[in-house]
C-alpha positions in Angstrom: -89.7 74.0 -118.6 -89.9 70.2 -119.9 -87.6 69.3 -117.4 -90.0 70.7 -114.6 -92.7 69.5 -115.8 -91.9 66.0 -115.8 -90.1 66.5 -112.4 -93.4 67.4 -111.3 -95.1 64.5 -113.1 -92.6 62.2 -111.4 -93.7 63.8 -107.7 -97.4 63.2 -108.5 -97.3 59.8 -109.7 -95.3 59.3 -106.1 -98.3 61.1 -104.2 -100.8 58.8 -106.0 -99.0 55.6 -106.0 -97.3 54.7 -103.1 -97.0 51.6 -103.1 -95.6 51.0 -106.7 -93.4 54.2 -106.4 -91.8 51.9 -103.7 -91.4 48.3 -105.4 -89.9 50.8 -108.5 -87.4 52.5 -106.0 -86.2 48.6 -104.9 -85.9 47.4 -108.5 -84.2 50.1 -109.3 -81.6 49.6 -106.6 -81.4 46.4 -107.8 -80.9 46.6 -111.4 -77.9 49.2 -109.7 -76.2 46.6 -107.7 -76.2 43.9 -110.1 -75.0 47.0 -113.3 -72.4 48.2 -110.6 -71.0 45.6 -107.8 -72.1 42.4 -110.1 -68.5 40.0 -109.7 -66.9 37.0 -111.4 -66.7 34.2 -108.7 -63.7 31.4 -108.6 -63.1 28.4 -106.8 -59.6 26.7 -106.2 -59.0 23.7 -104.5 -55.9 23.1 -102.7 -54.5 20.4 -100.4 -52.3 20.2 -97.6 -50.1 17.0 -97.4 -48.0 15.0 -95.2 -45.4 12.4 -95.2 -46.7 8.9 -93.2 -44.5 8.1 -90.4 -44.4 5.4 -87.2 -45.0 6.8 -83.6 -47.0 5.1 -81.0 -50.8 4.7 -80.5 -52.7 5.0 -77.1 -55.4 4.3 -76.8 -57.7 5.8 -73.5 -60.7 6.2 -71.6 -61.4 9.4 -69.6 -63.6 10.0 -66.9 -64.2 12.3 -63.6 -64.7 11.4 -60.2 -63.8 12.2 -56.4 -61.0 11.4 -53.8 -62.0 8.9 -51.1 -60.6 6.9 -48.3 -59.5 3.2 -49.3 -61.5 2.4 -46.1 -63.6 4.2 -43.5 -64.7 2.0 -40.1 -66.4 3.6 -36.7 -64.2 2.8 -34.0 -66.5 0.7 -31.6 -66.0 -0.5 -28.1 -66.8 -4.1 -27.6 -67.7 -3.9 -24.4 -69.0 -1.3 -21.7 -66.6 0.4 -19.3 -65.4 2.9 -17.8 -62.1 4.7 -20.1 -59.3 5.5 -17.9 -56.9 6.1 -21.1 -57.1 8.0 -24.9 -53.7 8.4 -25.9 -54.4 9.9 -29.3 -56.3 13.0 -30.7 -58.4 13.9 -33.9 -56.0 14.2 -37.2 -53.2 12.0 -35.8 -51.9 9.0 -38.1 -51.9 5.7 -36.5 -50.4 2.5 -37.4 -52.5 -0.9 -37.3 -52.8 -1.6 -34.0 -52.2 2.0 -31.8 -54.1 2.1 -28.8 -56.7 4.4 -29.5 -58.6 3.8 -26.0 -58.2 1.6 -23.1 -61.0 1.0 -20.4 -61.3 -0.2 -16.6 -59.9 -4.2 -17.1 -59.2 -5.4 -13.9 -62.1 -7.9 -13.5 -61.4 -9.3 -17.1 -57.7 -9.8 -15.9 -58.6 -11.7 -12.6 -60.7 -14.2 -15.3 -58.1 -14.2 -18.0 -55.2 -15.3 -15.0 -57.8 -17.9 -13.9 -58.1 -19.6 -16.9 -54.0 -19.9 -17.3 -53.8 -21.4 -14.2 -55.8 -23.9 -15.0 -54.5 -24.6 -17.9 -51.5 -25.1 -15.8 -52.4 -27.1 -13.5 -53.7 -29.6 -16.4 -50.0 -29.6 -18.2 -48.1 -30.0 -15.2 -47.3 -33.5 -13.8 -48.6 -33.3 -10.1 -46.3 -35.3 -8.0 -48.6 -36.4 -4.9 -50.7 -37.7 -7.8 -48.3 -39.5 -9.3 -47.3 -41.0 -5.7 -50.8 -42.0 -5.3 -51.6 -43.8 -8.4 -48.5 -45.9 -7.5 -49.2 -46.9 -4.7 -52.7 -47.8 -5.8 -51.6 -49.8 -9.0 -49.1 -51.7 -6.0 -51.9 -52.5 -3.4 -53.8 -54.2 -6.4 -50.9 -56.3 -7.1 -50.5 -57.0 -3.3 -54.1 -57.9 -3.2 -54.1 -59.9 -6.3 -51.0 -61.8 -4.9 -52.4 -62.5 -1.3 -56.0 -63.8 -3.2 -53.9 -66.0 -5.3 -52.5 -67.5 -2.5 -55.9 -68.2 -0.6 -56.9 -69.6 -3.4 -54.6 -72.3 -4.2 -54.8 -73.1 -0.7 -58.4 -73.7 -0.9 -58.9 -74.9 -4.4 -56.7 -78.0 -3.1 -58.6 -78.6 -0.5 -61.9 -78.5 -3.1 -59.8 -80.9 -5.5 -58.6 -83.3 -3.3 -62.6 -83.8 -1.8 -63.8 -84.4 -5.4 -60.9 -86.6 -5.4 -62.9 -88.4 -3.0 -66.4 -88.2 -4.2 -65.2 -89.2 -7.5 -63.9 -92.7 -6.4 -66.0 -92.7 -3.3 -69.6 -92.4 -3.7 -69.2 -92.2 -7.5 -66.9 -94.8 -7.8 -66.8 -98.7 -9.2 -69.9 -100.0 -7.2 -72.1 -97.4 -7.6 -71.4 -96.9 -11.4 -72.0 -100.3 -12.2 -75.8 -99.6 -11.0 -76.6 -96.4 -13.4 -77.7 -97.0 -17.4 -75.2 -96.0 -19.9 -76.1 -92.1 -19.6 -75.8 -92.1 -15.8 -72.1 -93.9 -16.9 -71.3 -90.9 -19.1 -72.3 -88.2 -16.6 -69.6 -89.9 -14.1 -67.2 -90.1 -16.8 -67.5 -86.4 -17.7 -66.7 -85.3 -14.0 -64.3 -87.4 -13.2 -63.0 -86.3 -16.8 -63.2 -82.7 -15.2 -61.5 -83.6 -11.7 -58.3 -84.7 -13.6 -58.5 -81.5 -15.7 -59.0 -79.3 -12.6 -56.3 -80.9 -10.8 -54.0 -80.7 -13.8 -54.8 -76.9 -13.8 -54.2 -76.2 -10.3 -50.8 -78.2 -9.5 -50.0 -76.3 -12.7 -50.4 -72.8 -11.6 -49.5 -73.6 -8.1 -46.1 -74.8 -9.5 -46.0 -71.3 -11.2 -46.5 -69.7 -7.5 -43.9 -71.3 -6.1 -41.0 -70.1 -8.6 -42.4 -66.4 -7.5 -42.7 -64.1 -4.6 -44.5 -60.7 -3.8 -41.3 -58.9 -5.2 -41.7 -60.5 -8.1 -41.9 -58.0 -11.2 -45.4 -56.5 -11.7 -45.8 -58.5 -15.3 -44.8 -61.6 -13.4 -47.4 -61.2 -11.1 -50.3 -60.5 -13.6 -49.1 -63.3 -15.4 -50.0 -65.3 -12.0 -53.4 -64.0 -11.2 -54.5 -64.5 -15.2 -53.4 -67.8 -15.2 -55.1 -68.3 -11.7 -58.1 -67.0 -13.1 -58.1 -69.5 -15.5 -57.4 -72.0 -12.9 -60.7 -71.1 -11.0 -63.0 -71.4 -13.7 -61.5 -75.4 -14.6 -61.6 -76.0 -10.8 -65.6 -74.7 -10.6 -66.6 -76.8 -13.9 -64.9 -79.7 -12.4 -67.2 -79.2 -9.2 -70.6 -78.5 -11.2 -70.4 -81.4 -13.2 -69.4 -83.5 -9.8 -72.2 -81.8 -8.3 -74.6 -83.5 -11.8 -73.2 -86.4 -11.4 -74.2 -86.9 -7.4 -77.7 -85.7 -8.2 -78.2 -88.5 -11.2 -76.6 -90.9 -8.8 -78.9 -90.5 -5.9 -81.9 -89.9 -7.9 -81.0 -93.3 -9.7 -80.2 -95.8 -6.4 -83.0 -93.4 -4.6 -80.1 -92.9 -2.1 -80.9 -88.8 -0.8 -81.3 -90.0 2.8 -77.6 -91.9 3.4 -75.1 -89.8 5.0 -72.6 -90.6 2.5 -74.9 -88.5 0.0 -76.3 -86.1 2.5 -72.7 -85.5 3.4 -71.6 -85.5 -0.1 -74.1 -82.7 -1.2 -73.2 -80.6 1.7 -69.1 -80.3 0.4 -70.4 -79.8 -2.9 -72.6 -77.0 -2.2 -69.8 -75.5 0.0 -67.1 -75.8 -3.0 -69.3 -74.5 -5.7 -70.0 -71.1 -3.7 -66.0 -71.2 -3.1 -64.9 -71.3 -6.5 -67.7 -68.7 -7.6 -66.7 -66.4 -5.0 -63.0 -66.6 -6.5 -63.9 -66.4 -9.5 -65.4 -62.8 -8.8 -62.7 -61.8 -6.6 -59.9 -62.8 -8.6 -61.7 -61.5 -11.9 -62.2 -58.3 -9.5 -58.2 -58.2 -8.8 -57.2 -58.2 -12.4 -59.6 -55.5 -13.6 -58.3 -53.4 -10.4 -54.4 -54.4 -11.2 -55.2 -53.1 -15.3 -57.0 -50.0 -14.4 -54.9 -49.3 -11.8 -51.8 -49.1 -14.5 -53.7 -47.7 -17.2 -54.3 -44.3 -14.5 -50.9 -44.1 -13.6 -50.0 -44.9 -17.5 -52.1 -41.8 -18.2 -50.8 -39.7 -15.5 -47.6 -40.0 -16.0 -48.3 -39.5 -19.6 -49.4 -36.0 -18.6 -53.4 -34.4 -19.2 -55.4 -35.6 -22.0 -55.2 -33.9 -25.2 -58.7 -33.1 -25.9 -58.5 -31.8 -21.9 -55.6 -29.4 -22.7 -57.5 -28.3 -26.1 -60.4 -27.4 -24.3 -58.5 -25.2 -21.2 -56.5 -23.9 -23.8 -59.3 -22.9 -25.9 -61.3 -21.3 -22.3 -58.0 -19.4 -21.8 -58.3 -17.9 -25.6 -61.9 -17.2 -24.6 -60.6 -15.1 -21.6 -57.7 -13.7 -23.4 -60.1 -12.5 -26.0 -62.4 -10.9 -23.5 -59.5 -8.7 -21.9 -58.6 -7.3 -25.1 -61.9 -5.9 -26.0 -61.0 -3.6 -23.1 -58.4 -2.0 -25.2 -59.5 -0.3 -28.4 -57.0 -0.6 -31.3 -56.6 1.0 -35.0 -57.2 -1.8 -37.3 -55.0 -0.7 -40.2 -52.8 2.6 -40.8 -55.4 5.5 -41.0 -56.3 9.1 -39.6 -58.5 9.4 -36.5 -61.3 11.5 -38.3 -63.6 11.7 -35.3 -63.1 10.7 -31.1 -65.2 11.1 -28.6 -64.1 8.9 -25.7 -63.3 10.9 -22.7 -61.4 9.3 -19.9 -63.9 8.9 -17.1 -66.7 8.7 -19.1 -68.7 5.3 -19.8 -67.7 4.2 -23.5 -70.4 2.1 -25.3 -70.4 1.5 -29.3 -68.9 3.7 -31.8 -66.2 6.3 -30.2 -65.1 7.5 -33.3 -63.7 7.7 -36.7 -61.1 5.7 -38.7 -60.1 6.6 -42.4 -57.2 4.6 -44.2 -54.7 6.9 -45.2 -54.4 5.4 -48.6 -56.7 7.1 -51.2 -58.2 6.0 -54.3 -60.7 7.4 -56.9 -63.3 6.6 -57.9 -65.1 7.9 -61.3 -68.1 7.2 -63.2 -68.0 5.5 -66.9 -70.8 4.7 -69.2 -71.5 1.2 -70.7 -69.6 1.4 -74.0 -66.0 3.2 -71.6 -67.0 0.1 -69.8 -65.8 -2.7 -71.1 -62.6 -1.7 -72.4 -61.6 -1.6 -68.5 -59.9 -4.1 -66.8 -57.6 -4.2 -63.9 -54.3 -3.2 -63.6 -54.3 -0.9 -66.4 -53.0 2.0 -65.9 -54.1 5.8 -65.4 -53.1 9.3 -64.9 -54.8 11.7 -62.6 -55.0 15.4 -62.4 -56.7 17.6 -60.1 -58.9 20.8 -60.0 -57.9 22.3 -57.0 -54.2 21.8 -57.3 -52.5 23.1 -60.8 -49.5 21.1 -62.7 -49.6 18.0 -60.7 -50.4 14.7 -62.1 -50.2 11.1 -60.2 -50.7 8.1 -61.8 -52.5 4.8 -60.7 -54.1 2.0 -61.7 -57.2 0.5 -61.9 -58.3 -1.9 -58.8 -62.1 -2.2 -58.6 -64.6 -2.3 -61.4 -68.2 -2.3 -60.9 -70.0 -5.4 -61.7 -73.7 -3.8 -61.9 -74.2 -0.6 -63.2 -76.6 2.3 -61.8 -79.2 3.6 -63.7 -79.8 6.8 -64.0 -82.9 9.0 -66.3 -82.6 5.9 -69.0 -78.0 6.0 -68.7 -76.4 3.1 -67.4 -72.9 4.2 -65.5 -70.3 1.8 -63.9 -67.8 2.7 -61.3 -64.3 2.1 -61.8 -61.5 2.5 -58.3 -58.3 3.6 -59.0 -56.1 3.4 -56.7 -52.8 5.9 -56.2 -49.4 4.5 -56.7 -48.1 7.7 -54.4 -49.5 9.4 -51.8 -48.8 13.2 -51.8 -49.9 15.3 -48.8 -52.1 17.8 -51.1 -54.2 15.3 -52.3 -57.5 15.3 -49.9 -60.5 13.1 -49.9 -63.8 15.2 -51.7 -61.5 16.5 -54.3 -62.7 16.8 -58.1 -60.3 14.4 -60.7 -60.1 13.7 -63.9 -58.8 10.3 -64.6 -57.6 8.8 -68.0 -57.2 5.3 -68.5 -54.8 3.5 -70.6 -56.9 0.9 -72.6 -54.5 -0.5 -75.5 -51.4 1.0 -76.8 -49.2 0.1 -79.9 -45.5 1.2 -80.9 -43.6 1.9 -83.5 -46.4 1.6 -85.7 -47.3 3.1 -89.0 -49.5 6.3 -88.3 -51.5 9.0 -90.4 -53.6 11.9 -88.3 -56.9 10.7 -88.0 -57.9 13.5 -90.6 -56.6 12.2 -93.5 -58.4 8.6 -92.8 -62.1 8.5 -94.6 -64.4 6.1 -94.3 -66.9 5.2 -97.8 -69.2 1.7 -97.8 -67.5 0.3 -95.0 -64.1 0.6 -96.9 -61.6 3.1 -95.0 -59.0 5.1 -97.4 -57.4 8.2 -98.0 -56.1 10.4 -100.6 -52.7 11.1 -102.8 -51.9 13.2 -105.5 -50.2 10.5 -106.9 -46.5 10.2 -108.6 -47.3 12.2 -111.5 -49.1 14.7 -110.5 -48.0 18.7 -111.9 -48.9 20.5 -108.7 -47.7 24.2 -107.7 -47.1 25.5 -104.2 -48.1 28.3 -101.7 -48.4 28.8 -98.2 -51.2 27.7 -98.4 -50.7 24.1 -99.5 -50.7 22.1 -103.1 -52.9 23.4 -106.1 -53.5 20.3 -108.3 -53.8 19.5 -111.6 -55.7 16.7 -111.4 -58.1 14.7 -108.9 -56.1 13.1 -105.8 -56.2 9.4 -106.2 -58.2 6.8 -103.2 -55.7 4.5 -101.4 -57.5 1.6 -99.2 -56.3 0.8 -96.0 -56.8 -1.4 -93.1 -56.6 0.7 -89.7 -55.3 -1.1 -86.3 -55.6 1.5 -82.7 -56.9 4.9 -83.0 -56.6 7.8 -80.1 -57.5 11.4 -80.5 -55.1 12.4 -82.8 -53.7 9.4 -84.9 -54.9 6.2 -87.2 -52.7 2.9 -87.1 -52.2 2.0 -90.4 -52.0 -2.0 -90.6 -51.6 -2.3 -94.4 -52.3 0.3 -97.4 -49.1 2.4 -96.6 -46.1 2.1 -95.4 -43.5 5.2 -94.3 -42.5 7.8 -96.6 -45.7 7.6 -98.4 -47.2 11.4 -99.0 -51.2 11.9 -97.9 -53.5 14.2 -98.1 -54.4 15.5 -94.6 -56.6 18.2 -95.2 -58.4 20.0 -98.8 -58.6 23.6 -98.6 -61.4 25.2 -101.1 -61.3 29.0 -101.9 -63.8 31.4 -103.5 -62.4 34.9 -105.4 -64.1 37.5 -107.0 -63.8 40.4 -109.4 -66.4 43.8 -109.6 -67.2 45.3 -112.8 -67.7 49.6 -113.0 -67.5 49.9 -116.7 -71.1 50.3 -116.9 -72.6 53.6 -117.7 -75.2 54.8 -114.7 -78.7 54.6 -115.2 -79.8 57.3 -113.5 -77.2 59.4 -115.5 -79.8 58.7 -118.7 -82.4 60.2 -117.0 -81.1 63.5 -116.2 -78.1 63.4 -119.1 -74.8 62.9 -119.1 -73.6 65.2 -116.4 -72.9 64.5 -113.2 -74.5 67.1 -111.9 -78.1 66.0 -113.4 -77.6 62.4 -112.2 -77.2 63.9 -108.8 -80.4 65.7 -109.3 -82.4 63.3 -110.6 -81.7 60.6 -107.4 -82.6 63.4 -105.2 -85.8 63.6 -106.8 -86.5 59.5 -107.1 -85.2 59.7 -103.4 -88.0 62.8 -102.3 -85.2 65.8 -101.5 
């Protein structure tokens, strides 16, 4: 009856108070967790340990990228034509130089054999020229000989008459009637007869030991030393020619026939001697002309004429092979669309090299560890397991900008070409940017980093530790070993000084939680009902609303 009643109490108090009938019903699930499933938690530290060894260090820098063509050109036709030839098709290999396509070159030919004629004709020694120029350079010795001889004939004539005048008109008696100047003037020609006359028996002396067959030098020699001659022999007769005018105009003499007839002679001579002078001046400009064209022929064309026909002829020769359209370097023909019979004006197609490289995209700290030559390895998407290596050949010197992020290209180029490999294809490239071997190493793990300072951790010499398979439980704190680290790649730490090999390191700490439940407790819901288990039940299905 008690028991009813304050089951009934209990379901009334629940009607009226909601609310705190639920905060009671959490508490008191509480309160049961913590009396019932409350545990004792542990921790134990434990540390897994390694012995440092040497091994190598590489370093690298990874990137992706695409396949290209080394090189990619249009294939254009330098001039316009008409193609009568394409001996090639799209995909065929061609080596530098293949006639890809030839066009209608038979105008350019007639041109090209033009200009090597002429260049020839210039280079060959034409013999009817050579026969001429001889017997040019001989007429002008012939002439020079034959005016030489006129001339001596008549310059002794010339000679002999101011011979004459000289002790004639301008001799003793007349002298004697002039002042001291008028004396000089006579003395100066007569001064210049004796000079001329010296002159002439001189060189005709020289004449006489020679003939026309004389040798050509022989015969210059005559006509210079003739010349020569002629101008002594004409200042001889102008200074006569003075010294009859001073005379005449002195004794007032210009009506006597001795002057009169003196005057004529003179006048005579002087034009004489100029008109030798002229003509034999005239024969030894002809006779060194003359020698220096047959010098030159016989020498053969002039250098700078040969340079210039031959340079016309590389002009010509050039223009006849733009008919004939040639690979520039090994490649693939990508693209060709010259037709024979068709008119072929500017591009006519598609070259690609048929070396490939890559090409991949690095940002500005990857950057400037790169630097030619070094090497790479290369593996592709689309083709599993294989790997080529390369190296690097090209590296951007301005970067591209792209939403605020600088990138750089780097080419690498194959160091074997394998068939699979096709331009467009994804890569992944990674660069070899410093290496060390034989070096001291730790994993990367074990190296920690505090102020600066880098170190790592040993249990020491001393140190009571006991084993599972789960690594070392330790008695006491691991000690901190500085160290100076050299190269470092994904995986391992050069170790420059701090350890040496042999030494044991801790790689990696390993911290575990355990925990023990307590269910000595007696049930608090067993106090409300009793002792029995079959009252406890009872009274949770009435807390609970059953």
């Amino acid at each position: 009856m008690n028991n009813q009643t304050f089951i009934q109490k209990v379901k009334s108090f629940i009607s009226n108070h909601k609310i705190w009938s639920f905060i009671i019903l959490l508490v008191i699930i509480f309160l049961v967790y913590l009396f019932f499933f409350k545990s004792k938690t542990t921790t134990e530290t434990k540390y897994v340990s390694s012995a440092v060894s040497k091994g190598n260090i590489i370093v690298s820098v990874s990137g992706t990228g695409q396949i290209e063509s080394a090189d990619t050109i249009n294939i254009n036709a330098k001039v316009s034509g008409d193609v009568i030839s394409v001996p090639v098709k799209v995909g065929q290999e061609v080596k530098k130089g293949t006639l890809i396509a030839s066009m209608d070159s038979r105008d350019a030919r007639i041109v090209l054999e033009t200009a090597q004629l002429s260049l020839d004709k210039i280079k060959k020694l034409d013999p009817l020229t050579v026969l001429q120029k001889e017997n040019s350079t001989i007429k002008t010795y012939t002439d020079g000989w034959n005016n030489t001889s006129a001339f001596l004939i008549d310059m002794n004539v010339v000679v002999t008459g101011m011979y004459d005048i000289s002790n004639g008109y301008l001799g003793y008696k007349n002298k004697m009637l002039l002042s001291e100047s008028g004396k000089i003037k006579l003395d100066a020609s007569e001064k210049a007869y004796w000079e001329a006359k010296k002159s002439l028996d001189t060189t005709t002396s020289l004449y006489k030991t020679l003939s026309i067959n004389s040798s050509k030098d022989e015969i210059k020699n005559l006509i210079s030393k003739t010349l020569d001659t002629a101008k002594v022999v004409s200042n001889g007769v102008k200074l006569t020619q003075a010294s009859l005018d001073y005379t005449i105009y002195s004794l007032d003499a210009t009506s006597t026939t001795d002057a009169t007839n003196n005057q004529k002679n003179l006048t005579s001579w002087t034009a004489t001697t100029n008109n030798y002078l002229n003509s034999i001046a005239t024969n030894l400009n002809n006779i060194n002309e003359s020698s220096q064209s047959l010098s030159d022929t016989l020498a053969g064309a002039d250098e700078l004429d040969i340079r210039q026909a031959e340079l016309n002829l590389e002009t010509k020769q050039n223009s006849y092979n733009d008919y004939f359209i040639r690979a520039p370097f090994d490649g693939i023909i990508a693209t060709l669309t010259a037709k024979v019979g068709q008119t072929a004006s500017g591009s006519i197609g598609t070259l690609i090299a048929k070396q490939k490289i890559v090409k991949i995209s690095l940002n500005e700290v990857d950057i400037a560890k790169i630097k030619l030559g070094q090497k790479a390895t290369l593996s592709f998407d689309a083709i599993d397991g294989l790997t080529i290596t390369g190296k690097v050949d090209g590296i951007d010197s301005v970067g591209t900008v792209s939403q605020g992020v600088v990138t750089y290209n780097v080419t690498i180029v194959l160091d074997v070409d394998d068939a699979r490999v096709k331009p467009g294809m994804s890569v992944s490239a990674t660069i070899i940017t410093d290496t060390a071997q034989d070096v001291v190493i730790v994993p990367s793990s074990a190296v920690k980093e505090k102020n600066g300072v880098s170190y790592v951790e040993t249990l020491g010499l001393a140190t009571s530790t006991v084993t599972d398979s789960q690594g070392l439980v330790s008695t006491v704190k691991p000690i901190s070993v500085n160290i100076t680290v050299g190269l470092v790649d994904d995986m391992s730490s050069e170790i420059i000084s701090g350890l040496k090999e042999g030494d044991i390191i801790i790689t990696k700490t390993i911290t575990t939680s355990t925990s023990a439940k307590t269910t000595t407790a007696p049930s608090i819901l067993g106090a409300v009902g009793g002792n029995k288990a079959g009252a406890s039940s009872g009274a949770m299905r009435s807390v609970m609303g059953h």
